[in-house]
C-alpha positions in Angstrom: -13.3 4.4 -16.7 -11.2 2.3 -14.9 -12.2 -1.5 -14.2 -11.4 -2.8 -10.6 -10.5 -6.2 -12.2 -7.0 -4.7 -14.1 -6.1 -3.5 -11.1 -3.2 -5.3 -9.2 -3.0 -6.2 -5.4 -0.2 -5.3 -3.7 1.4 -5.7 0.2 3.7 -2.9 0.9 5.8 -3.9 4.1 7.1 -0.9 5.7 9.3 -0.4 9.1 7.4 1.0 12.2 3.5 1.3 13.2 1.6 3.7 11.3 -1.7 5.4 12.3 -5.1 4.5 10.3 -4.4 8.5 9.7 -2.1 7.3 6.8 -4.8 5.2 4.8 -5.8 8.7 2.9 -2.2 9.5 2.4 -1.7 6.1 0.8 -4.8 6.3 -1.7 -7.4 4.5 0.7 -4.8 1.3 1.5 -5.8 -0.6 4.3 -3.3 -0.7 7.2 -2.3 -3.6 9.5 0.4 -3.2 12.1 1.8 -6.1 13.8 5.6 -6.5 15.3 6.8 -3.8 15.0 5.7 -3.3 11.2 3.1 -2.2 9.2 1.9 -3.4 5.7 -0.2 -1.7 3.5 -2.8 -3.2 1.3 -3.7 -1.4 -1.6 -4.9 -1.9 -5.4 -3.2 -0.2 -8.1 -4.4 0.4 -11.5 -0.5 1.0 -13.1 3.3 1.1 -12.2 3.2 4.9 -11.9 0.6 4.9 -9.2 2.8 1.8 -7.5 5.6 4.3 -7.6 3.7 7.0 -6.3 2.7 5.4 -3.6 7.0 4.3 -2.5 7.8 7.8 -3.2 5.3 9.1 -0.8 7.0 6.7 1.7 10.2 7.8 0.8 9.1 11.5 1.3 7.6 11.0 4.3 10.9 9.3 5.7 9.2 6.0 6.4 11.7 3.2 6.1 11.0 0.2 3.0 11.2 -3.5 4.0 9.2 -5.1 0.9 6.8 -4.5 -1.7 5.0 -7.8 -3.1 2.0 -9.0 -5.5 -0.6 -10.1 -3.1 -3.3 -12.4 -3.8 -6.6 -11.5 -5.1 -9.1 -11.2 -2.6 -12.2 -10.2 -3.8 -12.5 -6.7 -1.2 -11.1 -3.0 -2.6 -8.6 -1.8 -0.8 
């Protein structure tokens, strides 16, 4: 079982608006567009599933502009 606390919050700023569509693509990461931009919000349990989640932008063709620790919130993405 996996515990919510050792998971890790993290803002993935990507080029472009994407649809609320995407937020089951990206394991269940919230979406906010704004300025031409959108960042996803998501929690991840371990590098690997951080890295699955930037390869499944790269497959998709979506363009990287940063990936950051965010601050702990309190909510699940």
């Amino acid at each position: 079982m996996i515990d919510r606390y050792s998971r890790q919050r993290y803002e993935i700023v990507v080029r472009g608006r994407l649809s609320n569509r995407y937020e089951y693509t990206f394991d269940g990461a919230s979406l906010v567009a704004c300025n031409g931009q959108t960042t996803l919000r998501a929690n991840v349990v371990d590098q690997s599933q951080l890295y699955g989640l930037l390869n499944r932008l790269r497959d998709l063709g979506i363009e990287l502009v940063s990936v950051n620790p965010a601050a702990e919130t309190g909510d699940a993405a």
